[in-house]
N, CA, C, O and CB atoms as a CASP TS submission, in Angstrom:
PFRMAT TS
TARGET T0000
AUTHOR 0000-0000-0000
METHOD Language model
MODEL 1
PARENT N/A
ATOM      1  N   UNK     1      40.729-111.373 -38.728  1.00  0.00           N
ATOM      2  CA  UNK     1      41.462-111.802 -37.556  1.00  0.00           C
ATOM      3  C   UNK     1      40.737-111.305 -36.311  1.00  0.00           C
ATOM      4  O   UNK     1      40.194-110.200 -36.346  1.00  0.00           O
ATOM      5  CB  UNK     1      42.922-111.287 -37.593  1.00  0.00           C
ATOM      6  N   UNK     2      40.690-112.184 -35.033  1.00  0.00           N
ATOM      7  CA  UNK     2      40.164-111.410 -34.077  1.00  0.00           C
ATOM      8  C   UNK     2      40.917-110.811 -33.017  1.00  0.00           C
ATOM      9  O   UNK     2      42.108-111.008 -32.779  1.00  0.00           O
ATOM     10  CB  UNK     2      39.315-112.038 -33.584  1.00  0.00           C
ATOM     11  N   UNK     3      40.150-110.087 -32.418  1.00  0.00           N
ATOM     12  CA  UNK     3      41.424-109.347 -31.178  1.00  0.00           C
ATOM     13  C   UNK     3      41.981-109.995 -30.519  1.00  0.00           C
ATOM     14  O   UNK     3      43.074-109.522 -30.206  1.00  0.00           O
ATOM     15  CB  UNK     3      41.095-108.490 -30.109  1.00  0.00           C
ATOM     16  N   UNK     4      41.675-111.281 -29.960  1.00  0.00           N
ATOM     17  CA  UNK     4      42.170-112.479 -29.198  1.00  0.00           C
ATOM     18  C   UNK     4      43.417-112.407 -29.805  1.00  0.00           C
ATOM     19  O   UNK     4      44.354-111.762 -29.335  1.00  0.00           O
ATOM     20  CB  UNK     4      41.385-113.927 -29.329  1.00  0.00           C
ATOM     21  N   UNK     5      43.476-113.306 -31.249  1.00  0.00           N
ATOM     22  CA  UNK     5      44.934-113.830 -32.072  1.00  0.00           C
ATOM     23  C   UNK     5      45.805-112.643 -32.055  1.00  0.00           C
ATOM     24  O   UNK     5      47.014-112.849 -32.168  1.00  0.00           O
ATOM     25  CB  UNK     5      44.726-114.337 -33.824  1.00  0.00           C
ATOM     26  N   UNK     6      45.295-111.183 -31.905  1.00  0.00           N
ATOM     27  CA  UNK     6      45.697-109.955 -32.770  1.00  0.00           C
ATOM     28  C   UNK     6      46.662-109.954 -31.253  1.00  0.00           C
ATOM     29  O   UNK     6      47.773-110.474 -31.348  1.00  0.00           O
ATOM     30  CB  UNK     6      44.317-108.417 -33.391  1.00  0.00           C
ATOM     31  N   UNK     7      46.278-109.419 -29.970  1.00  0.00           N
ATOM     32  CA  UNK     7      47.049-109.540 -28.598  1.00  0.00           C
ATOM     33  C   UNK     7      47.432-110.638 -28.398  1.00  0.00           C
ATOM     34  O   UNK     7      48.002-110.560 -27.310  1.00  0.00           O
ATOM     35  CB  UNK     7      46.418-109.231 -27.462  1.00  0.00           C
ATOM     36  N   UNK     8      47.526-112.195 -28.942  1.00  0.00           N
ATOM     37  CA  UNK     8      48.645-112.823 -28.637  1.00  0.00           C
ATOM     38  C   UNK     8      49.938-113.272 -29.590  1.00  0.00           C
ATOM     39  O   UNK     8      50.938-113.895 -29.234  1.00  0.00           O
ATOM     40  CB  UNK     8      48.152-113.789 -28.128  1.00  0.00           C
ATOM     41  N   UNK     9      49.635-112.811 -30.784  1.00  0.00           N
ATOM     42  CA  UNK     9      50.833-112.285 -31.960  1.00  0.00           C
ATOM     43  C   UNK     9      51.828-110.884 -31.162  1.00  0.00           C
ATOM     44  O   UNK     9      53.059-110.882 -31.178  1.00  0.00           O
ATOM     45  CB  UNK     9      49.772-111.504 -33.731  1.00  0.00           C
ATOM     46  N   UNK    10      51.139-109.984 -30.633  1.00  0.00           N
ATOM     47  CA  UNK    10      51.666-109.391 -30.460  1.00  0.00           C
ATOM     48  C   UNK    10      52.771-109.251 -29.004  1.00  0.00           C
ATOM     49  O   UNK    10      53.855-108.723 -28.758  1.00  0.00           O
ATOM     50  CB  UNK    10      50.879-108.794 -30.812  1.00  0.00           C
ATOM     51  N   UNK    11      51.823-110.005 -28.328  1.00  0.00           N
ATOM     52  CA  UNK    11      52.973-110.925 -26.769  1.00  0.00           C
ATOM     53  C   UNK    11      54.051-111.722 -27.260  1.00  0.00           C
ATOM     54  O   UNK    11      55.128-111.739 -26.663  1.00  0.00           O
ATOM     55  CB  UNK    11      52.057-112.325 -25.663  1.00  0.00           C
ATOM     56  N   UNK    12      53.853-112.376 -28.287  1.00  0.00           N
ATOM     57  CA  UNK    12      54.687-113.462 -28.516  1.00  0.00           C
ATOM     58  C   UNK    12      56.201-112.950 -29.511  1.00  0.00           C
ATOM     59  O   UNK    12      57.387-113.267 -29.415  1.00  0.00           O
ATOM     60  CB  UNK    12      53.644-114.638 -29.316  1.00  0.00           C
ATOM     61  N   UNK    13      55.481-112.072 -30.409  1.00  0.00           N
ATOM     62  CA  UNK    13      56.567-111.127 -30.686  1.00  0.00           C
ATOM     63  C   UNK    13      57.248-110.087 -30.004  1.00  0.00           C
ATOM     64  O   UNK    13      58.383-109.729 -30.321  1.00  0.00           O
ATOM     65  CB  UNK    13      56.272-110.612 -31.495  1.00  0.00           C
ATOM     66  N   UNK    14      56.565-109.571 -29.039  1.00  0.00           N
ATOM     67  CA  UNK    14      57.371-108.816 -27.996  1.00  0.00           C
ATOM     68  C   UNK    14      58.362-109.650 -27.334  1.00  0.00           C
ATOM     69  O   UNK    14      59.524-109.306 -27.123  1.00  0.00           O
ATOM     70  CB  UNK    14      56.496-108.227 -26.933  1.00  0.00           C
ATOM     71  N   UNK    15      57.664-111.145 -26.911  1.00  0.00           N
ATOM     72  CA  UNK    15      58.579-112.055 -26.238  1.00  0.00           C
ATOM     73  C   UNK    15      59.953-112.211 -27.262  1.00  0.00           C
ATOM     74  O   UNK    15      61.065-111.995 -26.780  1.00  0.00           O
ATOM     75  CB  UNK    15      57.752-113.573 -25.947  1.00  0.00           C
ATOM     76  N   UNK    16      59.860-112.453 -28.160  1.00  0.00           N
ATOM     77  CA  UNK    16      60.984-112.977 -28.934  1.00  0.00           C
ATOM     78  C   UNK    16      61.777-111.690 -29.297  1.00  0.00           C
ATOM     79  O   UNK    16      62.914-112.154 -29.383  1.00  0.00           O
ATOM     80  CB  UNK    16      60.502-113.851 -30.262  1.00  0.00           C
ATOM     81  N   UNK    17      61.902-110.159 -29.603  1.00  0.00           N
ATOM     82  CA  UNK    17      62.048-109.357 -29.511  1.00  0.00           C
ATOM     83  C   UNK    17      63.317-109.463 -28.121  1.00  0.00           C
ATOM     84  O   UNK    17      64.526-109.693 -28.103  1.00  0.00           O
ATOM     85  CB  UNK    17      60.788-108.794 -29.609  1.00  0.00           C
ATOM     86  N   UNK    18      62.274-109.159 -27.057  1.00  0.00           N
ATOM     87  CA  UNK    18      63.158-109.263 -25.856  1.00  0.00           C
ATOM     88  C   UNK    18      64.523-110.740 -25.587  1.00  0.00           C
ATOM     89  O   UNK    18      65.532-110.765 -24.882  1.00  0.00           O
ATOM     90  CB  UNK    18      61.905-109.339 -24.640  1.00  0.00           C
ATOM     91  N   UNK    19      64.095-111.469 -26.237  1.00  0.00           N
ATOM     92  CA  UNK    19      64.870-112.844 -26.265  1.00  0.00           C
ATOM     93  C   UNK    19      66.187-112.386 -27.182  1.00  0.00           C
ATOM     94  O   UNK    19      67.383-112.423 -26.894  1.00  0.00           O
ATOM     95  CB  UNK    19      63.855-114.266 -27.048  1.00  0.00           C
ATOM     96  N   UNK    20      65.654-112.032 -28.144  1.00  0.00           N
ATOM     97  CA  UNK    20      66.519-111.845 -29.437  1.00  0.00           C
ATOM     98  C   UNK    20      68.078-110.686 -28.881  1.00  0.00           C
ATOM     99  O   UNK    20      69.282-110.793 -29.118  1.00  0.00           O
ATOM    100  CB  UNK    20      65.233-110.911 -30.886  1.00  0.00           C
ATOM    101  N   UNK    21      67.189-109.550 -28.002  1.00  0.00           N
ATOM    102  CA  UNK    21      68.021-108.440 -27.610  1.00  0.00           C
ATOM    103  C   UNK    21      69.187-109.295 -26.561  1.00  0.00           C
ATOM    104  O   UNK    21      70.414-109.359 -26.630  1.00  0.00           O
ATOM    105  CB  UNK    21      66.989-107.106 -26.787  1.00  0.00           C
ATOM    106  N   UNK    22      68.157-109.925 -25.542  1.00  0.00           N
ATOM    107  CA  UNK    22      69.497-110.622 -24.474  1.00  0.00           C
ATOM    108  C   UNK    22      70.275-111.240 -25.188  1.00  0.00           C
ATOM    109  O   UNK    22      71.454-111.209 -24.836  1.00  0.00           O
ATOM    110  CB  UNK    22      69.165-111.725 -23.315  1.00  0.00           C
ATOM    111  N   UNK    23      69.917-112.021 -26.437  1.00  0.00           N
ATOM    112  CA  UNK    23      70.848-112.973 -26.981  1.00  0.00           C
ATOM    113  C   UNK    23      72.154-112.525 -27.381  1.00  0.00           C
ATOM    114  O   UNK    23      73.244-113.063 -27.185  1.00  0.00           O
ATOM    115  CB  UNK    23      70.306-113.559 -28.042  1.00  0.00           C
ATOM    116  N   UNK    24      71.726-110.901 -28.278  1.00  0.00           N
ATOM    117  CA  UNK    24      72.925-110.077 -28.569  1.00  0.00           C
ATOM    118  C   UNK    24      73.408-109.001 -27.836  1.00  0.00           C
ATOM    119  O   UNK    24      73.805-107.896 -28.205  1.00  0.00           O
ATOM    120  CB  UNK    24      72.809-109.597 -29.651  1.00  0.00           C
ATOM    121  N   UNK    25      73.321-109.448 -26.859  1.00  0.00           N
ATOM    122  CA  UNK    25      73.844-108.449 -26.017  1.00  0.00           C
ATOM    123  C   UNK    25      74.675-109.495 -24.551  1.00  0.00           C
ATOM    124  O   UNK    25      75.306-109.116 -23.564  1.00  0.00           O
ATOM    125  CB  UNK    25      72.325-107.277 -25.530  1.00  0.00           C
ATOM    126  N   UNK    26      74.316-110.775 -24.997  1.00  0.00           N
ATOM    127  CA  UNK    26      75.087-111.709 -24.313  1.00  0.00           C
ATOM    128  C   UNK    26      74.834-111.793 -22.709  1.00  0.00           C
ATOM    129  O   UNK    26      75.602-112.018 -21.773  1.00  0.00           O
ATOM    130  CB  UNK    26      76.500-111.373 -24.616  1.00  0.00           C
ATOM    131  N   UNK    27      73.273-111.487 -22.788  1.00  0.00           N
ATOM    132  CA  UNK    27      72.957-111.892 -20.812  1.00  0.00           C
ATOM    133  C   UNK    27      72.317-113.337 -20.947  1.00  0.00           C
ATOM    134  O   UNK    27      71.632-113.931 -21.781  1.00  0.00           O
ATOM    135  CB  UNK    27      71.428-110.578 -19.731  1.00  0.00           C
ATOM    136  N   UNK    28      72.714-113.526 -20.080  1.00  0.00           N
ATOM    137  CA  UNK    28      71.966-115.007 -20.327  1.00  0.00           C
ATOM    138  C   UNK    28      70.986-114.896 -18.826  1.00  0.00           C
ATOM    139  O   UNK    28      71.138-114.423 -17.700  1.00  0.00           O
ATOM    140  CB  UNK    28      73.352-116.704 -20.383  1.00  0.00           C
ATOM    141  N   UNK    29      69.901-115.648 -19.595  1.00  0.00           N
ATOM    142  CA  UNK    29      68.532-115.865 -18.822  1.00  0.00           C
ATOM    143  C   UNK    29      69.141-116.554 -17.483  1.00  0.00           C
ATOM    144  O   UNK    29      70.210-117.123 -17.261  1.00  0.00           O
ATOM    145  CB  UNK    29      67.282-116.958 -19.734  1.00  0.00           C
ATOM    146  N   UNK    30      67.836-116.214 -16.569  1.00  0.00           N
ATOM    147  CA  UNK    30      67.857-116.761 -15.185  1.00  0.00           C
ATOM    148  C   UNK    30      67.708-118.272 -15.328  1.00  0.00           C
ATOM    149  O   UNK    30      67.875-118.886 -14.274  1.00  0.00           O
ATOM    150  CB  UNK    30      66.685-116.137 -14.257  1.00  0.00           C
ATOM    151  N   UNK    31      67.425-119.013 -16.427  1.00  0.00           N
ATOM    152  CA  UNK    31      67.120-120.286 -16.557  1.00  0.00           C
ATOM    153  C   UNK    31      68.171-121.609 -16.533  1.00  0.00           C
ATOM    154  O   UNK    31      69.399-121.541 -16.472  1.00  0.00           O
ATOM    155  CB  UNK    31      66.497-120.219 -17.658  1.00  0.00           C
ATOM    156  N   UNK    32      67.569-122.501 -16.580  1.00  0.00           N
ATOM    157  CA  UNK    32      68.856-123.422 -16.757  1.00  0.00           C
ATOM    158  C   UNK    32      69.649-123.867 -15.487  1.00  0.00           C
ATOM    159  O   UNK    32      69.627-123.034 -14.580  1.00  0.00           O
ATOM    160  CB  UNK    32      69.887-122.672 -17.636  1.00  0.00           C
ATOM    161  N   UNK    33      70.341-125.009 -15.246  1.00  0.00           N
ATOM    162  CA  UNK    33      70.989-125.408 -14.015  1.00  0.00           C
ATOM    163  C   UNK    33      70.237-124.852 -12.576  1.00  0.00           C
ATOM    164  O   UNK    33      70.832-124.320 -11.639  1.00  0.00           O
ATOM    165  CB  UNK    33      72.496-124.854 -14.129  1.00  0.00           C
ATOM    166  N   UNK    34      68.571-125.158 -12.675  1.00  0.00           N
ATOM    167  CA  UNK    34      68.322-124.946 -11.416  1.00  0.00           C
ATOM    168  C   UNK    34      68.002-126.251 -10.626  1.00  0.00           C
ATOM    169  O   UNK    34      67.899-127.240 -11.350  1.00  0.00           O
ATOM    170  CB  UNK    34      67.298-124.001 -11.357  1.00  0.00           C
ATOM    171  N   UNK    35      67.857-126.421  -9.544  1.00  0.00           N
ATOM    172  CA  UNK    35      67.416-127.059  -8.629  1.00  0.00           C
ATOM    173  C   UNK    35      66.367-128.214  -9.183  1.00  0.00           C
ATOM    174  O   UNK    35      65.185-127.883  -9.081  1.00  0.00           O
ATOM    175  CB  UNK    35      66.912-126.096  -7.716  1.00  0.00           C
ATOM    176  N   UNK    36      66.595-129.382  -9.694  1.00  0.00           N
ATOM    177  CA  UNK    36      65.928-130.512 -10.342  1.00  0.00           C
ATOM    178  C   UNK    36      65.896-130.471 -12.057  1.00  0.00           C
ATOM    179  O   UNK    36      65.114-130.946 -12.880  1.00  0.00           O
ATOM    180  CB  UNK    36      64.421-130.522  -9.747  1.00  0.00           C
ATOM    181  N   UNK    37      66.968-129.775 -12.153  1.00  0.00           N
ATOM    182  CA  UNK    37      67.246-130.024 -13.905  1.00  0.00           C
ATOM    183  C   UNK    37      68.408-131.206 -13.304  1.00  0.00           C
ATOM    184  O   UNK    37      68.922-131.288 -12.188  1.00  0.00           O
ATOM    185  CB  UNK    37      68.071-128.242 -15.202  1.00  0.00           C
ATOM    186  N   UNK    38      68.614-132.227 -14.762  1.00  0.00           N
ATOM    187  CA  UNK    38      69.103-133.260 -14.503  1.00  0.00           C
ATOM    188  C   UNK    38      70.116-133.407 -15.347  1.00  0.00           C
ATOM    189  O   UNK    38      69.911-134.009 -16.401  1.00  0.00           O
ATOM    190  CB  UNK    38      68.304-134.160 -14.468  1.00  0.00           C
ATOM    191  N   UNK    39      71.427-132.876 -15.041  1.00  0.00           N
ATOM    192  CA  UNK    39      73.086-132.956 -15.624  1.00  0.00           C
ATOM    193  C   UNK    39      73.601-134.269 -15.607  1.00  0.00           C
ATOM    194  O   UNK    39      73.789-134.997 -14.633  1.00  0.00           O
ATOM    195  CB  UNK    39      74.197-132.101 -14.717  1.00  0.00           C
ATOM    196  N   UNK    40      73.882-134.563 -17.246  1.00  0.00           N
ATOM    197  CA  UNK    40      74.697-135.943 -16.541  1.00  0.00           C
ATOM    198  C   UNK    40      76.266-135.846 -17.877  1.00  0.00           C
ATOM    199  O   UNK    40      76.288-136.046 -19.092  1.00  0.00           O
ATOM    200  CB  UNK    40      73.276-138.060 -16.727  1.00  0.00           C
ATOM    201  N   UNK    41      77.165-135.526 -17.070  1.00  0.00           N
ATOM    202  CA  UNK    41      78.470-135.387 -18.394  1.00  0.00           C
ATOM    203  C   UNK    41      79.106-136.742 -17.958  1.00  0.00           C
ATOM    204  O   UNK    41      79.076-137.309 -16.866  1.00  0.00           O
ATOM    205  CB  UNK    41      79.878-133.754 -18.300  1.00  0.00           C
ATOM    206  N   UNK    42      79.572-137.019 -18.902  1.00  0.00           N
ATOM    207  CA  UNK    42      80.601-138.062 -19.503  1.00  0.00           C
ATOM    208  C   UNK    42      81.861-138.342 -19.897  1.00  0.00           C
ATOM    209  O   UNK    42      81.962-137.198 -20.340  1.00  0.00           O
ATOM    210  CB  UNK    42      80.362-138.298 -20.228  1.00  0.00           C
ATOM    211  N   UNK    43      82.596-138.670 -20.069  1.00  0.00           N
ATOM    212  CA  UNK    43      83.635-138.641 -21.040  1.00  0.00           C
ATOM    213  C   UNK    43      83.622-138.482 -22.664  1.00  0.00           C
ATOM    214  O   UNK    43      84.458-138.012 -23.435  1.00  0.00           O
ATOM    215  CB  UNK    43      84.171-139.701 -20.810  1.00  0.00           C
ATOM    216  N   UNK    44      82.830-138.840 -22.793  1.00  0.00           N
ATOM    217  CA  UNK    44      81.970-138.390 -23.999  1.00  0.00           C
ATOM    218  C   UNK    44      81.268-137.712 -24.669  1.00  0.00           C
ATOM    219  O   UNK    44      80.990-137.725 -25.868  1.00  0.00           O
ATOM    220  CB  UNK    44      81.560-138.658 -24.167  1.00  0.00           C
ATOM    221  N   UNK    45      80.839-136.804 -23.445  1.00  0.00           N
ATOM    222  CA  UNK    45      79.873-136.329 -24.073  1.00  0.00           C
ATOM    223  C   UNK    45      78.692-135.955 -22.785  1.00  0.00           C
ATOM    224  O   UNK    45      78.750-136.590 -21.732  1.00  0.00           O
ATOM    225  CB  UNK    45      79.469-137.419 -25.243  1.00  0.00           C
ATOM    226  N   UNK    46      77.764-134.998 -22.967  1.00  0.00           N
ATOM    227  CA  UNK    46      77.440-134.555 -21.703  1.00  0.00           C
ATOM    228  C   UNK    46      75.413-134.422 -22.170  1.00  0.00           C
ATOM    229  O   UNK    46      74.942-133.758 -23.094  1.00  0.00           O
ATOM    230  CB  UNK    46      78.571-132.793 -21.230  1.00  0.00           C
ATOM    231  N   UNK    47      74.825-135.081 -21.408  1.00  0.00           N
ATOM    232  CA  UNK    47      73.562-134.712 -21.227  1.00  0.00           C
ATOM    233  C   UNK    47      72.457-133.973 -20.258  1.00  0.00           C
ATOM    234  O   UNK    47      72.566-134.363 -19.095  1.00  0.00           O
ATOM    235  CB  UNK    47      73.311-135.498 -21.340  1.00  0.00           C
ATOM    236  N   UNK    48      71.421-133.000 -20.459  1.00  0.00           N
ATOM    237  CA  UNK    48      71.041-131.715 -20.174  1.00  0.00           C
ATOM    238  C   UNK    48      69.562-131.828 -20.070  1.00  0.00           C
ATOM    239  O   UNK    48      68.848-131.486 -21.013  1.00  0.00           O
ATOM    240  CB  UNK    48      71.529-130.702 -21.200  1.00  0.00           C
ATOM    241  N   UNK    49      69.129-132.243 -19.082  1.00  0.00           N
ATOM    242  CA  UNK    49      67.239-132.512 -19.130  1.00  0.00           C
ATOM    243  C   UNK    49      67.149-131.511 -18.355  1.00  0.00           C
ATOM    244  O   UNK    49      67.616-131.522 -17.216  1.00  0.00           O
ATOM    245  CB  UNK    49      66.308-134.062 -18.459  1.00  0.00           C
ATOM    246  N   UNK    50      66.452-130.378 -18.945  1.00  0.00           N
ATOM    247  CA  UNK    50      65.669-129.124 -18.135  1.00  0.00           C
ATOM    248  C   UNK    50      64.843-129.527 -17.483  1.00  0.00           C
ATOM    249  O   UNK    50      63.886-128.935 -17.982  1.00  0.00           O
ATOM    250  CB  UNK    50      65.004-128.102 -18.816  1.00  0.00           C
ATOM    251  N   UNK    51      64.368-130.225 -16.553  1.00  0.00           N
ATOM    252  CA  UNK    51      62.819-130.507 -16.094  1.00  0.00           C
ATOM    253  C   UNK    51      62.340-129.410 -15.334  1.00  0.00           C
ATOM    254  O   UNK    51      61.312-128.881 -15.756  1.00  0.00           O
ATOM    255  CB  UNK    51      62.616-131.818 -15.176  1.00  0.00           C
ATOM    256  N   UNK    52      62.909-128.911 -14.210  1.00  0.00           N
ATOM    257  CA  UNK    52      62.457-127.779 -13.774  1.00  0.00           C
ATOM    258  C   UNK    52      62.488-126.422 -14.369  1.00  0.00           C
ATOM    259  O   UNK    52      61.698-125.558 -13.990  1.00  0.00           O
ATOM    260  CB  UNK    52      62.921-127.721 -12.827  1.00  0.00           C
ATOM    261  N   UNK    53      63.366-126.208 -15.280  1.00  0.00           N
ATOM    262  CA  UNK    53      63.237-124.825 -16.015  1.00  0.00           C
ATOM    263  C   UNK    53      61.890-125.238 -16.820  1.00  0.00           C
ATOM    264  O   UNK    53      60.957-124.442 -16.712  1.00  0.00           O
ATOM    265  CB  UNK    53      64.717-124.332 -17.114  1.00  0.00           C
ATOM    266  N   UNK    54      61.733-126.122 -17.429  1.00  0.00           N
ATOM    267  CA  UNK    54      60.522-126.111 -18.574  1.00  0.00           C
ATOM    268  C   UNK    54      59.313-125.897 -17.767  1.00  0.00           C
ATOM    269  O   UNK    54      58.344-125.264 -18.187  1.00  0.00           O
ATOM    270  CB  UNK    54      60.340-127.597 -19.517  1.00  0.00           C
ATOM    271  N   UNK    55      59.406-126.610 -16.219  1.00  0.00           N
ATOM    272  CA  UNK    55      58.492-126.061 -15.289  1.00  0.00           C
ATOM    273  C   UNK    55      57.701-124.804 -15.236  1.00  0.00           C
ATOM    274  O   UNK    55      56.508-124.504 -15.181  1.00  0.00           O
ATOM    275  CB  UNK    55      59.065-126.028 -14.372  1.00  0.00           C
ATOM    276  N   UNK    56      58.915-124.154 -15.278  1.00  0.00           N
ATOM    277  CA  UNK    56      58.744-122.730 -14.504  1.00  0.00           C
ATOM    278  C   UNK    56      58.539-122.047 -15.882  1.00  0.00           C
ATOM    279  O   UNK    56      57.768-121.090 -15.813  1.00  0.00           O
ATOM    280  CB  UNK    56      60.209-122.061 -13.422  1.00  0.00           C
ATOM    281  N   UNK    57      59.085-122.326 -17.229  1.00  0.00           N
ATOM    282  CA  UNK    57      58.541-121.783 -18.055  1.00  0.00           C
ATOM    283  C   UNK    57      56.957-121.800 -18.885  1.00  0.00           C
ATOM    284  O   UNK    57      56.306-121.083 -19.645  1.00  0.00           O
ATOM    285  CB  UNK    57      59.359-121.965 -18.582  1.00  0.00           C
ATOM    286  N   UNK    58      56.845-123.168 -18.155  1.00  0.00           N
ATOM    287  CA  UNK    58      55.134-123.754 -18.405  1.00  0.00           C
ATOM    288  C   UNK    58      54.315-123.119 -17.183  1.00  0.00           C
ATOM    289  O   UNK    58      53.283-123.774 -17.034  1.00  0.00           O
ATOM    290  CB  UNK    58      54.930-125.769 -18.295  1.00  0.00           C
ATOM    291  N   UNK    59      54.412-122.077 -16.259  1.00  0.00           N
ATOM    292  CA  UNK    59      53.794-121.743 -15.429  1.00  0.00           C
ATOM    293  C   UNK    59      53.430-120.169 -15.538  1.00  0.00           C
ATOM    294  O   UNK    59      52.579-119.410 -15.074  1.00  0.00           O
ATOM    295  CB  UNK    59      54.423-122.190 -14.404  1.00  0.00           C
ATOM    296  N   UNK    60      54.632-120.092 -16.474  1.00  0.00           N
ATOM    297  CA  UNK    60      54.944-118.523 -16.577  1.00  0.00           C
ATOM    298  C   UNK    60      53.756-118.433 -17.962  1.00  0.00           C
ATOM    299  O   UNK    60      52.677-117.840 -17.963  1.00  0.00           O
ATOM    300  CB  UNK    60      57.025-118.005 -16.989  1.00  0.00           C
ATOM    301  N   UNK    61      54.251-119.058 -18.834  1.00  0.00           N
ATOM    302  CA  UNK    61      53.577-119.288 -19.895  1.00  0.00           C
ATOM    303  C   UNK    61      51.712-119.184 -19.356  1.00  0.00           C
ATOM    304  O   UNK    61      51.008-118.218 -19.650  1.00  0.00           O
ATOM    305  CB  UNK    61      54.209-120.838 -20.500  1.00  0.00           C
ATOM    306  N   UNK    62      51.355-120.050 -18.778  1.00  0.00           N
ATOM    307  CA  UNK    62      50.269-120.815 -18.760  1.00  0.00           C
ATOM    308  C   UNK    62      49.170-119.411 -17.861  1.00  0.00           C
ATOM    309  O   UNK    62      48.024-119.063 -18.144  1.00  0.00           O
ATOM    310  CB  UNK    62      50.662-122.568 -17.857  1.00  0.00           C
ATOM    311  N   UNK    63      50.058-118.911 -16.802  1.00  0.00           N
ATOM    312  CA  UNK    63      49.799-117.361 -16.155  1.00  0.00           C
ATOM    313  C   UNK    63      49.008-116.581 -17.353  1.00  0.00           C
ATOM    314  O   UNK    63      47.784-116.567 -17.484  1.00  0.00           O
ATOM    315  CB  UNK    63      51.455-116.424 -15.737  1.00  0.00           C
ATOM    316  N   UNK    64      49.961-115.932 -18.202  1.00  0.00           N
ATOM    317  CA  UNK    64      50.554-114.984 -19.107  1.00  0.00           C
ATOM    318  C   UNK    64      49.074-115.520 -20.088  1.00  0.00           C
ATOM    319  O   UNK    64      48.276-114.587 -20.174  1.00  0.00           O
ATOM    320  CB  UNK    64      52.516-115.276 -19.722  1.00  0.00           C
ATOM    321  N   UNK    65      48.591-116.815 -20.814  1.00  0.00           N
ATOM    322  CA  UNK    65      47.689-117.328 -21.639  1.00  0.00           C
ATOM    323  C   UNK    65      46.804-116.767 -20.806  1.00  0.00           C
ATOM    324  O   UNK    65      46.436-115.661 -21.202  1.00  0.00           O
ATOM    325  CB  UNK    65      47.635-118.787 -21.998  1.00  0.00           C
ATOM    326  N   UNK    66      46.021-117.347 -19.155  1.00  0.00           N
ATOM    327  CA  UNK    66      45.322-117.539 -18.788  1.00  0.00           C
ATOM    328  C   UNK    66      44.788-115.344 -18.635  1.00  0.00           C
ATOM    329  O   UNK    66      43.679-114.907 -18.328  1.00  0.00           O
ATOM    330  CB  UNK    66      45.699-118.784 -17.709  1.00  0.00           C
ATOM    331  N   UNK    67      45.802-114.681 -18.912  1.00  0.00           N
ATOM    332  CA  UNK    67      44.994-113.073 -18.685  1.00  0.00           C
ATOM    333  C   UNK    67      44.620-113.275 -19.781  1.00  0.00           C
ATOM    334  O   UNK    67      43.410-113.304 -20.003  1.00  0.00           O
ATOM    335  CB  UNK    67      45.737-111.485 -18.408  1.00  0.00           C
ATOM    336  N   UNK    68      45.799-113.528 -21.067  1.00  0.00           N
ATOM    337  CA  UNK    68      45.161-113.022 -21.972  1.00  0.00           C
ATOM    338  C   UNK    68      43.268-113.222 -22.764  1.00  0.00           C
ATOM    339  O   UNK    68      42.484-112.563 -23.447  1.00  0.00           O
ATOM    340  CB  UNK    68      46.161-113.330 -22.691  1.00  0.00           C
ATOM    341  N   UNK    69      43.351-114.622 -22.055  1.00  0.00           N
ATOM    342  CA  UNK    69      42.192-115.167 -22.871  1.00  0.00           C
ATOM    343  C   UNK    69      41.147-115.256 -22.184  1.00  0.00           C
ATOM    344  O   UNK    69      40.211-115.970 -22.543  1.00  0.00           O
ATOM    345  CB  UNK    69      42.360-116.390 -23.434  1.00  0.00           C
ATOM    346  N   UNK    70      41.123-114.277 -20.662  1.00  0.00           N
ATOM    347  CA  UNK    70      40.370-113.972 -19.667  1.00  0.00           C
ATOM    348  C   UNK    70      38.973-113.217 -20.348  1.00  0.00           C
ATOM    349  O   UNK    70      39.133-112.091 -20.821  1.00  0.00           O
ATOM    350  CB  UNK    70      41.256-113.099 -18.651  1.00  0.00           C
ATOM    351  N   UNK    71      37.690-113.806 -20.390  1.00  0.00           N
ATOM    352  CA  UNK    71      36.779-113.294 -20.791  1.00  0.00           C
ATOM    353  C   UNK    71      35.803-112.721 -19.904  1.00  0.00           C
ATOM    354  O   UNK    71      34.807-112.160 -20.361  1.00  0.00           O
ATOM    355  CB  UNK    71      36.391-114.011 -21.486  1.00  0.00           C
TER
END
């Protein structure tokens, strides 16, 4: 295995770690219902397009890749 895969197994499990703890401990993330996510409820039934959270999580993400794999 190389050190590359070895430090981003280990981000990604820290990430989920930390995910896992808010989950049971019942905080909920800063995410969700921001400013250009697209709500649409119904009488029926209710639909939920994140567009801007997936944003901001593809930026955070893409940051976070771009140290790690900084040569």
């Amino acid at each position: 295995m190389s050190p590359d895969l070895g430090r981003v197994l280990i981000v990604v499990g820290t990430l989920i770690v930390i995910l896992g703890v808010t989950s049971v401990l019942g905080i909920r993330l800063p995410f969700g219902r921001l400013p250009g996510d697209i709500a649409i409820e119904g009488r029926n039934g209710s639909l939920f397009i994140p567009i801007t959270s997936m944003l901001v999580v593809s930026v955070v993400l893409s940051v976070i890749a771009t140290i790690l794999f900084r040569r």
